[in-house]
C-alpha positions, -999 to 999 in steps of 0.1 A, spaced: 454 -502 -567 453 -538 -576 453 -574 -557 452 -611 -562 426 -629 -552 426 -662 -563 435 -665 -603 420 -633 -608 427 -593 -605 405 -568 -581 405 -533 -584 403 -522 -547 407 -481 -548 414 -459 -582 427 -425 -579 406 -398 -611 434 -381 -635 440 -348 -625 442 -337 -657 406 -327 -682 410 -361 -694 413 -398 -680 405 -432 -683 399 -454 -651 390 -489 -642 357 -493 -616 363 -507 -578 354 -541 -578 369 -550 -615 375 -584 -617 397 -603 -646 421 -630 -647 459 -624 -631 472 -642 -666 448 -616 -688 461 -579 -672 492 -561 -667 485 -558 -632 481 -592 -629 520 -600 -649 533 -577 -622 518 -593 -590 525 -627 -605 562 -615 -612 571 -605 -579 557 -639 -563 579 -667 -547 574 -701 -574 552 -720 -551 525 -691 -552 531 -685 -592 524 -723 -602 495 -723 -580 476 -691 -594 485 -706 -630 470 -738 -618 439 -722 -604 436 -700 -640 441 -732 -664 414 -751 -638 391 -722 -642 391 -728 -680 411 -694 -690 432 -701 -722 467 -686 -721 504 -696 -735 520 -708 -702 559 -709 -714 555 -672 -730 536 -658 -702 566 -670 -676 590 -653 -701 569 -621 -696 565 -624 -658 606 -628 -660 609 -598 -684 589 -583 -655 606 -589 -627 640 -584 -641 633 -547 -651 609 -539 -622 579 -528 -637 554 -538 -666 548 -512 -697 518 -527 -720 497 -517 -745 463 -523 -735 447 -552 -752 411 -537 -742 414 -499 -748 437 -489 -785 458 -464 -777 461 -466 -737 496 -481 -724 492 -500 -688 521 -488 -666 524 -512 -634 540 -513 -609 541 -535 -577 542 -529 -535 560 -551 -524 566 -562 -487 600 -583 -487 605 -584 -526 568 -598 -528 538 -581 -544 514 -571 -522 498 -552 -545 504 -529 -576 495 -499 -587 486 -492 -621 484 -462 -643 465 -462 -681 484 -437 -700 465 -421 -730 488 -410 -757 477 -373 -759 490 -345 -785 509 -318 -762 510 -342 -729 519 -322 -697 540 -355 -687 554 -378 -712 557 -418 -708 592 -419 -696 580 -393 -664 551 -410 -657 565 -445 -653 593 -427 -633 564 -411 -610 548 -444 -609 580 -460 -598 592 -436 -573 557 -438 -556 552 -475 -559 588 -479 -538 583 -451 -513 548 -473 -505 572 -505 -505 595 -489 -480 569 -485 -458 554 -520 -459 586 -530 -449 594 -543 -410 606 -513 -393 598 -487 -408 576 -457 -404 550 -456 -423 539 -422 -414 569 -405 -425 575 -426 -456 534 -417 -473 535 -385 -456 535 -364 -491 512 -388 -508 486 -369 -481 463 -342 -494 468 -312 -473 
């Protein structure tokens, strides 16, 4: 689970893969919004005013980037819902994001590394689904109105 703060990315909780084999990011990670896939998803599903002002706060802090292909990304991103990235850090690892929002804006996002494995039990195309699915039931509830106990009630452990 990811956030903004500032011109940067924090991992604020992480979930282990149930599976014999995972890859996770530490609580407490910090990187720049413009430098993750987490960060193209939360900046994405921002109102203008609060984009140009992260992007300001990034260029100020003396992070390097390619402003005009990064805002064709973050429309890429908005415009299909979701980010699906190779991972720049880890070969082999695809970053599948997605955000929470609270009236169409990101809140947060949650993010999933998937590890191309021989004989997955879940392919690409179901996890992203998974993601997706979980990522909006969260949104629902974030929204005015609703009940947040019975939309996370099967995210739960029993």
């Amino acid at each position: 689970l990811v956030v903004a703060s500032q011109e940067h990315i924090v991992v604020i909780a992480r979930v282990d893969a149930p599976g014999d084999l995972g890859f996770v990011v530490r609580v407490g990670h910090r990187r720049p919004l413009v430098d993750s896939t987490s960060g193209l998803v939360l900046l994405a599903f921002q109102p203008d005013d609060v984009r140009e002002r992260w992007l300001d706060l990034a260029e100020a802090s003396g992070v390097t980037f390619a402003r005009a292909s990064l805002l064709k990304r973050v429309r890429q991103t908005r415009t299909k819902g979701y980010a699906q990235v190779p991972s720049h850090l880890v070969a082999g690892v695809i970053d599948l994001s997605a955000p929470l929002n609270q009236d169409d804006i990101a809140v947060a996002t949650i993010t999933v590394p998937f590890l191309k494995r021989e004989r997955p039990k879940i392919g690409m195309a179901e996890s992203l689904e998974r993601l997706r699915a979980a990522a909006a039931e969260v949104s629902s509830a974030l929204s005015p109105g609703s009940d947040p106990e019975r939309a996370t009630r099967k995210f739960r452990r029993k």
